[in-house]
C-alpha positions in Angstrom: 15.2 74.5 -28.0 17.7 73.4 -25.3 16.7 73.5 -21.7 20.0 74.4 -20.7 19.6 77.5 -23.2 16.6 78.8 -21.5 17.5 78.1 -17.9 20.5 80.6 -18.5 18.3 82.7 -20.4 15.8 83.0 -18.0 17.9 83.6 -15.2 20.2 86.3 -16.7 16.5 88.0 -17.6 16.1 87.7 -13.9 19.3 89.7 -13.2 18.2 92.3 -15.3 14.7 92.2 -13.8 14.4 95.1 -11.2 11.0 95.2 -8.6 12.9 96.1 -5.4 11.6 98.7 -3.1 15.0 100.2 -4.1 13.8 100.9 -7.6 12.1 104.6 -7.6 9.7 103.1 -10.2 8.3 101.1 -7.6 8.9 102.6 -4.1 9.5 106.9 -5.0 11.1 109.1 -2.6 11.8 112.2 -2.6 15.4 112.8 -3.9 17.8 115.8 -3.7 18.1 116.0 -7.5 14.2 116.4 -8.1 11.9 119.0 -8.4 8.2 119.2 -6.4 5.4 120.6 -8.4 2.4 121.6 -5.9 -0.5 123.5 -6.5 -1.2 122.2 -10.0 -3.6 120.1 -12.1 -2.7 117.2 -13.6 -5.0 117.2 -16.8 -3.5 120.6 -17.5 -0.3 120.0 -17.6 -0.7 117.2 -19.9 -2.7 119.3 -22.5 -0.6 122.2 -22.7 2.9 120.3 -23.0 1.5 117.2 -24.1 -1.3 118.0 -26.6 -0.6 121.4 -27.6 3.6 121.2 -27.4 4.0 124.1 -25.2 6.7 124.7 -23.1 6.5 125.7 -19.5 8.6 127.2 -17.1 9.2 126.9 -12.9 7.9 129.0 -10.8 9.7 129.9 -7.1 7.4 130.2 -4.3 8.3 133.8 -2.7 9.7 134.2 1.3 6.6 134.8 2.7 5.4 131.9 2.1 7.9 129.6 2.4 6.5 128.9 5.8 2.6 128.3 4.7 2.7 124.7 3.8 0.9 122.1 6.0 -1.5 119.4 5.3 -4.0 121.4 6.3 -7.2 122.3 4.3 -5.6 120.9 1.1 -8.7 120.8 -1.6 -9.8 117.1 -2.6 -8.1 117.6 -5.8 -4.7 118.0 -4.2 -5.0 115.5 -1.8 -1.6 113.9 -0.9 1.0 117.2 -1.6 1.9 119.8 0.0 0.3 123.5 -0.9 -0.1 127.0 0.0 -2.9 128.5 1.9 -6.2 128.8 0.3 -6.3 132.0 -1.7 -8.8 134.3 -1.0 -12.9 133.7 -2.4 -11.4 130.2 -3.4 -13.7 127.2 -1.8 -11.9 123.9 -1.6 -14.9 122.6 -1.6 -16.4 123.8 -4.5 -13.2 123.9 -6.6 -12.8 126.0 -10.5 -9.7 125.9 -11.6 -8.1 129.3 -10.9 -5.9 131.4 -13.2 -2.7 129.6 -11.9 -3.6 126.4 -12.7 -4.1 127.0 -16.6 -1.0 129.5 -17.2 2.4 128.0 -18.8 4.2 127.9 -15.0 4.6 125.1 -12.6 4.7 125.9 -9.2 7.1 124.8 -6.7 7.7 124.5 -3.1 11.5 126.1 -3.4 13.1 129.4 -3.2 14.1 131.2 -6.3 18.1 130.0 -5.1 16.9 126.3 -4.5 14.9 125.9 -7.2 17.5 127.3 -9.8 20.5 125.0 -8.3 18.5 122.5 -9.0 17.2 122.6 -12.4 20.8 123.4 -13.5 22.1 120.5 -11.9 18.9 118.5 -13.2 20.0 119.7 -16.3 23.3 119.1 -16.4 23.1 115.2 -15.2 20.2 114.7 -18.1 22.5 115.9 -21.0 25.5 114.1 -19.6 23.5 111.3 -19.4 22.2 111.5 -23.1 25.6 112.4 -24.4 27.7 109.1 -23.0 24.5 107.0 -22.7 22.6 107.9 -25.6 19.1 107.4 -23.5 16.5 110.7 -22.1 16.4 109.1 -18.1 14.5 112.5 -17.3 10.5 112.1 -17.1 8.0 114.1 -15.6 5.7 112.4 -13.5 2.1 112.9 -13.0 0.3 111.2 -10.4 1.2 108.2 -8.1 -0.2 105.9 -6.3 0.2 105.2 -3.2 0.6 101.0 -2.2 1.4 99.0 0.6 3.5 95.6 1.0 1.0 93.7 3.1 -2.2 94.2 5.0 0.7 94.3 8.0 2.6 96.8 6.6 2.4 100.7 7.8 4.6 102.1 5.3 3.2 103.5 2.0 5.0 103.3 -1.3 4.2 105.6 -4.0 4.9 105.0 -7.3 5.0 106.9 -10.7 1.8 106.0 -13.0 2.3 108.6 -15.9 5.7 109.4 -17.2 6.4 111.8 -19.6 9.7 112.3 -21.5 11.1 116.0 -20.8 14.0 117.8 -21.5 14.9 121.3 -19.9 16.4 124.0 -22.4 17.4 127.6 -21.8 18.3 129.9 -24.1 21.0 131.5 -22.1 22.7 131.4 -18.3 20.3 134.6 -17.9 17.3 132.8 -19.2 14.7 130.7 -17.2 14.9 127.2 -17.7 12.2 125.4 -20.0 10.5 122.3 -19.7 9.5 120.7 -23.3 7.8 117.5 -24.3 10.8 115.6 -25.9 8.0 113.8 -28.2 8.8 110.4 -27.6 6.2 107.7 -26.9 5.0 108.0 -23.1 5.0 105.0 -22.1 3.2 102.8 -18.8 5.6 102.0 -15.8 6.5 98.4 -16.9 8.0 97.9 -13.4 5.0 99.0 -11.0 2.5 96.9 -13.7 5.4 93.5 -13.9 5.5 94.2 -9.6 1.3 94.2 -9.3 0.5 91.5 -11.7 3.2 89.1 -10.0 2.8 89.8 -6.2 -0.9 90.9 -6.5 -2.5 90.0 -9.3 -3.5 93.5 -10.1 -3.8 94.5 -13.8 -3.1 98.0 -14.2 -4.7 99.7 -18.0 -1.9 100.2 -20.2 -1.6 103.6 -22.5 -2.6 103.6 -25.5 -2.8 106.1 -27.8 -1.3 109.7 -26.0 -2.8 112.0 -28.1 -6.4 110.5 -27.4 -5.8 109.9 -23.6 -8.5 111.0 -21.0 -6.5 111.9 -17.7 -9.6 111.4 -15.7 -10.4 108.3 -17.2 -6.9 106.9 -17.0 -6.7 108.1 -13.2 -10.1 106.6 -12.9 -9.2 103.1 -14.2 -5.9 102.7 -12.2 -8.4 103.1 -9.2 -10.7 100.3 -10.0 -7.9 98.3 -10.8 -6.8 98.8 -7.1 -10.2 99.0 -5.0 -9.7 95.4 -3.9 -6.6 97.2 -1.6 -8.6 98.7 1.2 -5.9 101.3 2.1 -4.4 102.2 -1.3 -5.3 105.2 -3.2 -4.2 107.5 -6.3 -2.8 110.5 -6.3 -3.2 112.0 -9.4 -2.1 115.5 -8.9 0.6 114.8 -7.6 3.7 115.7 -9.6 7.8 115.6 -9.6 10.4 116.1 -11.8 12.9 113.5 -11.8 15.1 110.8 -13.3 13.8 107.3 -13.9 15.3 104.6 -16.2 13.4 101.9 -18.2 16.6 100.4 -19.6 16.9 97.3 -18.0 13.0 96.3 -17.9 12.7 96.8 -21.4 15.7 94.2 -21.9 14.0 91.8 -19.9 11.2 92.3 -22.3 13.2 91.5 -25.4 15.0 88.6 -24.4 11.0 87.0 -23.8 10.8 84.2 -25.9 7.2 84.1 -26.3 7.4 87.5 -27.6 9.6 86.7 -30.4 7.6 86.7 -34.1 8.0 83.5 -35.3 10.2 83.9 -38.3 13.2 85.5 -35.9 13.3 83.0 -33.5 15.6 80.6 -35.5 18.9 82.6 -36.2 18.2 85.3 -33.5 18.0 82.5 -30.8 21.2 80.3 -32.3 23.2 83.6 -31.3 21.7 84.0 -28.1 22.3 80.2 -27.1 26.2 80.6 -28.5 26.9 83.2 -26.3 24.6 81.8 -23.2 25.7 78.1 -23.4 29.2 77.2 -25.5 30.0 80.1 -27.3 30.1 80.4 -31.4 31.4 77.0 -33.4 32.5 78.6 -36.2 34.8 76.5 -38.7 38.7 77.9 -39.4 38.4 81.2 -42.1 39.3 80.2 -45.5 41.5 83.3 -45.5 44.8 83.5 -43.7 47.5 86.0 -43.2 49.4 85.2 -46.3 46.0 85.6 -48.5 46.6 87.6 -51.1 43.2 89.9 -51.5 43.2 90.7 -54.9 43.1 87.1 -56.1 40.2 86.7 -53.9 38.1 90.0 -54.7 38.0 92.0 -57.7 37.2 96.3 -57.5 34.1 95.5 -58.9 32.9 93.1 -56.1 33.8 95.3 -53.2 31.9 98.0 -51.6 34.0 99.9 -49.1 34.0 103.0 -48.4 36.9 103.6 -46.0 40.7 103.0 -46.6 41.3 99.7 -45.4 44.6 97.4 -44.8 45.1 94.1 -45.4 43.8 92.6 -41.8 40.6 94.8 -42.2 39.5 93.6 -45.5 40.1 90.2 -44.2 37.4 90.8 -41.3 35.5 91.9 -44.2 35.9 89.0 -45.9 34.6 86.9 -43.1 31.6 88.8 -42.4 30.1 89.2 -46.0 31.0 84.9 -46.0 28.6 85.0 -42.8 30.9 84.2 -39.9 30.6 85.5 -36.6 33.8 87.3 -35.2 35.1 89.6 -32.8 36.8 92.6 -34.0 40.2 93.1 -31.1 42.3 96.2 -31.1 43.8 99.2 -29.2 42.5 102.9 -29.4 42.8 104.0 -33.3 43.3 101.0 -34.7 40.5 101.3 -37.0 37.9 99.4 -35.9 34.9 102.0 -36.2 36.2 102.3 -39.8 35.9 98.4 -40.3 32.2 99.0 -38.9 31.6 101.0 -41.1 33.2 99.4 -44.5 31.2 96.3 -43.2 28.0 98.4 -43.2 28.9 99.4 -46.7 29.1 95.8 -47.6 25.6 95.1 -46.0 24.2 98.1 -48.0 25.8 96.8 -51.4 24.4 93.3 -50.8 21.0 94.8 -50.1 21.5 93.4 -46.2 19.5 95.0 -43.1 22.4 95.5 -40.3 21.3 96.4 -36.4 24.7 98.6 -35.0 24.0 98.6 -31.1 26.8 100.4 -28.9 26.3 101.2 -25.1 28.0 104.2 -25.4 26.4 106.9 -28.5 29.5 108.2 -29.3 30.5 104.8 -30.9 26.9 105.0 -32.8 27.7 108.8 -33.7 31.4 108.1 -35.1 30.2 105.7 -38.0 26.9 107.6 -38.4 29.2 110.7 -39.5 31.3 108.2 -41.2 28.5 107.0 -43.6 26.9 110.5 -43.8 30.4 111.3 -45.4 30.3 109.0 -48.1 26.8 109.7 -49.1 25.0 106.1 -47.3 23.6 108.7 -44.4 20.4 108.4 -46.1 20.2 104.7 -45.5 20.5 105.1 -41.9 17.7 105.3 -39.5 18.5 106.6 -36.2 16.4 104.5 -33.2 18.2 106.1 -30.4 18.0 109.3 -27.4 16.6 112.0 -28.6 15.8 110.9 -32.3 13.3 108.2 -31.4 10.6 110.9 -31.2 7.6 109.1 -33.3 6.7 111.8 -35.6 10.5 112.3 -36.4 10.7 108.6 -37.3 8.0 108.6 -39.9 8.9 112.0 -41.4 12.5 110.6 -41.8 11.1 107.6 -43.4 8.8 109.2 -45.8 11.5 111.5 -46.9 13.6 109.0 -47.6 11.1 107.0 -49.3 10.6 109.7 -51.7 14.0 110.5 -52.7 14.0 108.1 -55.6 16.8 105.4 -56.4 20.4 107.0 -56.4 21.5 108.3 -59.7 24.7 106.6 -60.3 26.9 107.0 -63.9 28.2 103.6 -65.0 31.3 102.8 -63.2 32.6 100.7 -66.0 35.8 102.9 -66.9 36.2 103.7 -63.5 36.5 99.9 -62.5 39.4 99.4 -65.2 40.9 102.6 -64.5 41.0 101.2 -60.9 41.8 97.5 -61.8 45.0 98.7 -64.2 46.3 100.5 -61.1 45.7 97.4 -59.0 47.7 95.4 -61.3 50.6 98.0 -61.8 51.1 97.8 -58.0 51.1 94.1 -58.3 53.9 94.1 -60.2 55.8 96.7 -58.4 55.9 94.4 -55.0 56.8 91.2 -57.3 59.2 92.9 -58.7 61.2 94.4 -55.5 60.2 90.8 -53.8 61.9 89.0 -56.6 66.2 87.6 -55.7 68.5 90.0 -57.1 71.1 87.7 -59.1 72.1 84.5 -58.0 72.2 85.1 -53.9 68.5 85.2 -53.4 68.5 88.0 -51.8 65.5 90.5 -52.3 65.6 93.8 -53.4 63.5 95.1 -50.5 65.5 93.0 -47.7 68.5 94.3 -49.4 67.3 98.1 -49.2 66.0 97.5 -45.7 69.2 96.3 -44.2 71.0 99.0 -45.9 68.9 101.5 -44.4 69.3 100.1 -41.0 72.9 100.2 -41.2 73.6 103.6 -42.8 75.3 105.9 -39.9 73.6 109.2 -39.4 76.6 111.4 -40.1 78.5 109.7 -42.5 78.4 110.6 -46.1 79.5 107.3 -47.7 80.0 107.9 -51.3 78.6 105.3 -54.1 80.1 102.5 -55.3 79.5 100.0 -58.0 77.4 97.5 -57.3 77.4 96.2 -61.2 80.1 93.0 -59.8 77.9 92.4 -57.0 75.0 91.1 -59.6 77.8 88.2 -59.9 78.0 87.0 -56.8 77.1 83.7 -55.7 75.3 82.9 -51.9 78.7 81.8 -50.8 80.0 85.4 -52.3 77.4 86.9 -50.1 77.8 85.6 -47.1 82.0 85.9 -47.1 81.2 89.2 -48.1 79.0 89.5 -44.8 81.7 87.8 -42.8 84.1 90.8 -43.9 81.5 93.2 -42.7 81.1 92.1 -39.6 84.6 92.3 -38.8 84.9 95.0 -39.3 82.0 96.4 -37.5 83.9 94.5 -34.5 86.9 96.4 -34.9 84.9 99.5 -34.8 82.5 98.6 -32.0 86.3 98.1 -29.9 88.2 100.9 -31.4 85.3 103.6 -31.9 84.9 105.5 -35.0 87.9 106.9 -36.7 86.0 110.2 -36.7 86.2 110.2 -32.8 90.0 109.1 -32.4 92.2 111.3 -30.5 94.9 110.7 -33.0 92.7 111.9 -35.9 94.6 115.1 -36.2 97.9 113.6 -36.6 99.7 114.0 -40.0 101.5 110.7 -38.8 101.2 107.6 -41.0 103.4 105.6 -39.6 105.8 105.7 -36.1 109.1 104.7 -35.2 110.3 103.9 -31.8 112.4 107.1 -31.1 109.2 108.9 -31.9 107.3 106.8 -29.4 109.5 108.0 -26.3 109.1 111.5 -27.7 105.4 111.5 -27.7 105.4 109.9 -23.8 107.6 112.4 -22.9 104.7 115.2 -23.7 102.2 113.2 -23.0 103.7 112.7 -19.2 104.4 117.1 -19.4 100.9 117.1 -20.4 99.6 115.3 -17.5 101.5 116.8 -14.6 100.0 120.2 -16.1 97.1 118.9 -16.4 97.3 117.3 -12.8 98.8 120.9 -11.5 95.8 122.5 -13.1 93.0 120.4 -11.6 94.4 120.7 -7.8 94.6 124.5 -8.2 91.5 124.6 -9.4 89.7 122.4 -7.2 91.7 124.4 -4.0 90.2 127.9 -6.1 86.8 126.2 -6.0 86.7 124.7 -2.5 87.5 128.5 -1.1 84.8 129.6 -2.8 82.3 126.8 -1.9 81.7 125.9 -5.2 81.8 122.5 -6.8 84.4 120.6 -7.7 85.3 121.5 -11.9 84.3 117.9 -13.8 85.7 119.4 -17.0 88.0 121.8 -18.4 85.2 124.1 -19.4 84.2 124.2 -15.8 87.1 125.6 -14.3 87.3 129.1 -16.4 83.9 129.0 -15.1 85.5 129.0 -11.5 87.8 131.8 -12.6 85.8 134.2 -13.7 83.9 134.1 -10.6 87.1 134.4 -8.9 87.6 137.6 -10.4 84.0 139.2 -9.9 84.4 138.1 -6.2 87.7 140.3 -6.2 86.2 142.8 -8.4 82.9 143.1 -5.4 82.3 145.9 -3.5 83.1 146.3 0.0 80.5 145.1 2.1 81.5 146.0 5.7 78.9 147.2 7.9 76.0 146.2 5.9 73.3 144.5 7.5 73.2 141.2 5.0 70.5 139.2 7.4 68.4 141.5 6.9 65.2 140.0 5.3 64.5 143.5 3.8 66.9 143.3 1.1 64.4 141.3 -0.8 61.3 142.4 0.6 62.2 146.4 -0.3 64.5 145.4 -3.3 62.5 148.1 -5.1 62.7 150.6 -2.2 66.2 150.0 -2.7 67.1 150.6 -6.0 64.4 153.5 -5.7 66.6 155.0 -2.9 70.3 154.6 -4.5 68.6 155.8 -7.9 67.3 159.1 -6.0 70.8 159.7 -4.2 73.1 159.0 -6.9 71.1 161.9 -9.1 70.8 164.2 -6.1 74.7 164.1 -6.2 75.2 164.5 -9.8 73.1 167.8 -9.9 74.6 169.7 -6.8 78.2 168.4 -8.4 77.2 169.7 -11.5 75.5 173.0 -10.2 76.1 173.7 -6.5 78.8 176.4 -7.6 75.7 178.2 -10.0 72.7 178.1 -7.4 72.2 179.4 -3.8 70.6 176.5 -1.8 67.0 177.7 -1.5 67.2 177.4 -5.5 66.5 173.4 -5.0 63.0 173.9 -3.5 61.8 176.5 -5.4 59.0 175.5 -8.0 59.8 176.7 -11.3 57.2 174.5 -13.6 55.0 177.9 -14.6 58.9 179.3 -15.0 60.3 176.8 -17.2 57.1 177.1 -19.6 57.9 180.5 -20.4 61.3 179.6 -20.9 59.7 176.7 -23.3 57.5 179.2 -25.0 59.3 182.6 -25.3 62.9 181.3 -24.7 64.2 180.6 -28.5 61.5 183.4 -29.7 63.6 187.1 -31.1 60.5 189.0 -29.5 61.4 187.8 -25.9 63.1 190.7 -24.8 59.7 192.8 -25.3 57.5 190.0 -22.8 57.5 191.7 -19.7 56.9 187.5 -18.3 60.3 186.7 -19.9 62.1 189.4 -18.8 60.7 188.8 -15.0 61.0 185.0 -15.1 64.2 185.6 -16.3 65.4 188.1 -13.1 63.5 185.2 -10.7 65.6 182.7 -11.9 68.9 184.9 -11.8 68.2 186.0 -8.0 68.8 182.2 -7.3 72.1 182.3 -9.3 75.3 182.9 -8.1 76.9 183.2 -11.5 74.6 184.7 -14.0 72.6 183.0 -16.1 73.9 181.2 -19.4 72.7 182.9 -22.4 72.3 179.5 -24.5 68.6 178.9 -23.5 68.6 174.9 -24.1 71.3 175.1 -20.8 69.1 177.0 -19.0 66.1 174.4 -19.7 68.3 171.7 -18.3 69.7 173.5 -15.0 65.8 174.3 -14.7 64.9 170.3 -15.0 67.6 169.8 -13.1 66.5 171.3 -9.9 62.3 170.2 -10.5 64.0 166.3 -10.4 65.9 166.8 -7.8 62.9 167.8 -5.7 61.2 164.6 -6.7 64.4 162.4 -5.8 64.8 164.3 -2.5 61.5 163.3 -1.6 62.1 159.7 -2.3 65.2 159.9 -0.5 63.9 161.3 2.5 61.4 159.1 2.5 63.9 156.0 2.2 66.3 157.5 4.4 65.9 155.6 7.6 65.9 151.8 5.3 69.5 152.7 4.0 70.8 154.0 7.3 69.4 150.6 8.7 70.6 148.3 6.0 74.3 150.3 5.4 74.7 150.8 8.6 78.9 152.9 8.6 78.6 152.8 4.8 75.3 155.0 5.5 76.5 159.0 4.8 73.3 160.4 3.9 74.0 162.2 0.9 77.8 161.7 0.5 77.3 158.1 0.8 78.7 156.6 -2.1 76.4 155.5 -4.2 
């Protein structure tokens, strides 16, 4: 193996190699988007969401005692965290685990508000995270320990020693959020062990089995490992919710030589030193552009699943000959789909094939694509959320236990499909072959035909039976003739657009030609005449200059609404109120103009304390009884009826529907003389002289 090789390898596994204090795996702090659990017991967290799969919930610490933290009198077993006050008949020094400490709820040094804002932004960061990454960064940790740089140094550092994979779920925005064991493997903190073995020669006891783990043990192990530093100690009850990421560390495991089995290290390592040292020598593809597939491949040899054009199956073609390639193209250009007809391939030839994507929505596209076309089954996810251990094996004894596919025998299919094959074949030879003797396709023929056909012109057809004649010199003086007259068009425009279209006129004669200038100089002068008047008309009326004949009966017709306007003398027009009370307005010339009607209509029928009367219980009698024969025996007719004619200087008409209407009459006029009175003073301000109260003219 080159030296060269591994120098670069090495080196880039540096890059990738993280044991900073800046990591949180190796020097925690306390961050804004984590979450404090005090109070608890480490050993009983990890049975009941560990061992027995429970979920657990958050618990706020309440007002009171949002002030009762110190690190004062903190029990031996919560040595190192913050907690609330001893609770009553509790000894620290004799310690039982009380009734908090084995229910479902971790406790918390944050208010109910906190605490929620930030499990739903913990929350929201984790799935985002999963979604675009495809990786579970959120791990609850239990214990640290706590470690210093030098015997100099005064500063601890506390790092994470258990991690376990979490996820929080709610069932709705009213719902408590719930903390669940994802299932994955819980692994050691490769950075903190990597950082002690290298700097301090510390080995720290790697986990194991999880479902046979002793917390005490483990917690008890980790502190013989470090006894030979005076000052450091573990901390195993103390707990946080956060986000940690393993991604890079376990890269820089992978890309270890020595861990390599022996029978991958040949082809694995020739692709690793190609892209490390001078890229991939791969010799020219025996298939170019102008391959033609199906003399290359036959339907029964491929195993695609996805449409695919030429340039696709070509990539195809190289991979299943085992070149390496790169695969270039712009959004929707196919290239998932050519993933995935490759993986097809792979499948048909009874490959293995490892599809790696940094994002998971690339992994998710061609895992729906292959669960469409039935292959799902030979898929196994190793990704986020579907790496859980127990989910793995279950997957893979279902799947080893469906049986080999039942498949009918594709023969007729195949020559079904190899008979269509060959009929297309033919079609594109034949519409590729010359027509007649200018060697001229059919297809470039059709194409150039359909370039040149105008949009709107309905060209009749022709016969084209001499044309099958013609010769290459034919063709081309035939051409020649074309394009001059597509010249004389480009200069003279389309006959369809002369202004001489019209005419009758096939030919002219000379005394015709002075005729025609004659009217077409009369035309101008009019013409001329018409524009300055018109431009004058639209100067005095500050309006644009007319660009077009159209434009100036525009100009005229608002020449004659301007002299067809109302007089507008006296009215206040700066007045900002005209559009703030616009409504007001049109409320209050509404109002008057109805007022005026009814005491035109009925001044010379009523005395004038008839329009405030209320005469609603009046007119329901007149509803009721008016039309009825037996009226003249209700006593309440006959005296609504004498009410109503005291008011009357003329007596009342005996049609009762008029009677109804003099009667509405006078109730909307009260309602319009209230909105006039109360817009009274706004039109005597904005009419100003024009402003007769009611005799104004509305």
């Amino acid at each position: 193996m080159a030296k060269e090789f591994l120098g670069k390898l090495e080196a880039s596994r540096k890059e990738l190699l993280d044991l900073g204090l800046r990591n949180p795996l190796i020097s925690h702090s306390q961050r804004a988007k984590q979450v404090k659990v005090v109070d608890e017991i480490t050993s009983e967290i990890y049975r009941m969401l560990v061992l027995e799969n429970r979920a657990m919930s958050f618990e706020a610490v309440s007002y009171e005692d949002l002030g009762a933290y110190s690190e004062k009198a903190i029990p031996p077993h919560t040595a190192g965290q913050k907690k609330l006050l001893t609770q009553p008949n509790e000894d620290p020094d004799d310690y039982q685990f009380a009734a908090r400490h084995i229910d479902r709820k971790l406790q918390t040094n944050l208010s109910s508000e906190k605490l929620q804002a930030k499990l739903l932004s913990i929350h929201n960061d984790a799935r985002s995270y999963l979604e675009e990454q495809g990786v579970n960064i959120l791990f609850l940790v239990l214990g640290f320990v706590h470690w210093y740089e030098s015997d100099a140094s005064n500063e601890a550092r506390r790092a994470p020693l258990l991690l376990i994979p979490v996820e929080l779920k709610r069932a709705s925005a009213q719902e408590r959020f719930q903390l669940h064991y994802t299932g994955e493997e819980i692994g050691d903190n490769l950075s903190l062990i990597a950082k002690l073995k290298g700097e301090f020669n510390i080995i720290l006891p790697k986990i194991t089995d999880t479902e046979e783990l002793d917390i005490p043990a483990y917690y008890n192990s980790i502190e013989q490992s470090v006894r030979s530093e005076k000052r450091w100690k573990v901390v195993p009850n103390d707990i946080t919710l956060g986000f940690f990421s393993f991604g890079k560390f376990l890269m820089y495991k992978d890309l270890d030589p020595e861990a390599w089995p022996e029978e991958s290290k040949g082809t694995g390592f020739s692709i690793i030193e190609s892209l490390l040292t001078d890229g991939f020598r791969e010799q020219e593809s025996v298939y170019g552009d102008e391959t033609h597939i199906d003399e290359v491949i036959s339907p029964a040899d491929v195993h695609q699943v996805k449409d695919a054009d030429s340039t696709q199956i070509l990539a195809i073609l190289d991979v299943n000959s085992g070149r390496n390639l790169v695969l270039q193209g712009p959004p929707g250009t196919g290239k998932s789909q050519t993933i995935t007809n490759i993986i097809a391939e792979c499948i048909g030839q009874g490959k293995k094939v490892l599809f790696v994507s940094e994002k998971m929505a690339a992994l998710d596209v061609v895992k729906r694509r292959l669960d469409e076309v039935g292959l799902g089954d030979a898929v196994m996810e190793l990704h986020s959320h579907k790496t859980n251990k127990k989910n793995v094996l279950a997957e893979i004894d279902r799947t080893l236990h469906q049986g080999k596919p039942v498949v009918e025998n594709p023969v007729e299919d195949i020559a079904t499909l190899t008979k269509l094959r060959d009929e297309l074949n033919s079609y594109c030879a034949a519409v590729n072959k010359p027509v007649g003797r200018a060697q001229l396709s059919f297809i470039n023929a059709l194409g150039l035909a359909l370039k040149n056909q105008p949009d709107n012109l309905d060209v009749p057809l022709f016969d084209f039976q001499p044309m099958q004649e013609w010769s290459g010199s034919d063709y081309r003086a035939a051409r020649l003739k074309v394009e001059a007259l597509d010249r004389h068009l480009s200069e003279a425009g389309s006959p369809i657009h002369n202004p001489f279209k019209l005419s009758g006129l096939t030919e002219i004669l000379p005394s015709q030609q002075q005729k025609l200038v004659k009217v077409l100089d009369d035309a101008r002068i009019d013409t001329e005449a018409l524009l300055s008047s018109s431009v004058d008309l639209a100067k005095a009326m500050g309006l644009p200059k007319p660009a077009q004949r159209a434009e100036i009966g525009i100009i005229c017709r608002a020449a004659r609404r301007a002299m067809d306007a109302p007089h507008i003398e006296g009215l206040l027009l700066t007045s900002g109120e005209w559009q703030v009370k616009r409504d007001d307005i049109s409320a209050l010339i509404v109002a008057g103009k109805a007022l005026s009607l009814a005491h035109a209509r009925y001044d010379d029928w009523l005395i004038d304390d008839a329009w405030t009367q209320d005469f609603v219980e009046l007119r329901q009698l007149f509803v009721n009884k008016g039309k009825s024969l037996l009226r003249v025996f209700s006593s309440d007719f006959r005296q609504a009826r004498q009410r109503l004619q005291g008011y009357c200087r003329k007596p009342l008409p005996k049609d009762v529907t008029e009677t109804l209407q003099m009667i509405d009459t006078i109730l909307d006029s009260k309602k319009n003389q209230q909105v006039f009175l109360e817009q009274a003073d706004l039109g005597a301000a904005l009419f100003g002289a024009q402003w007769k109260k009611g005799d104004s003219d509305w």
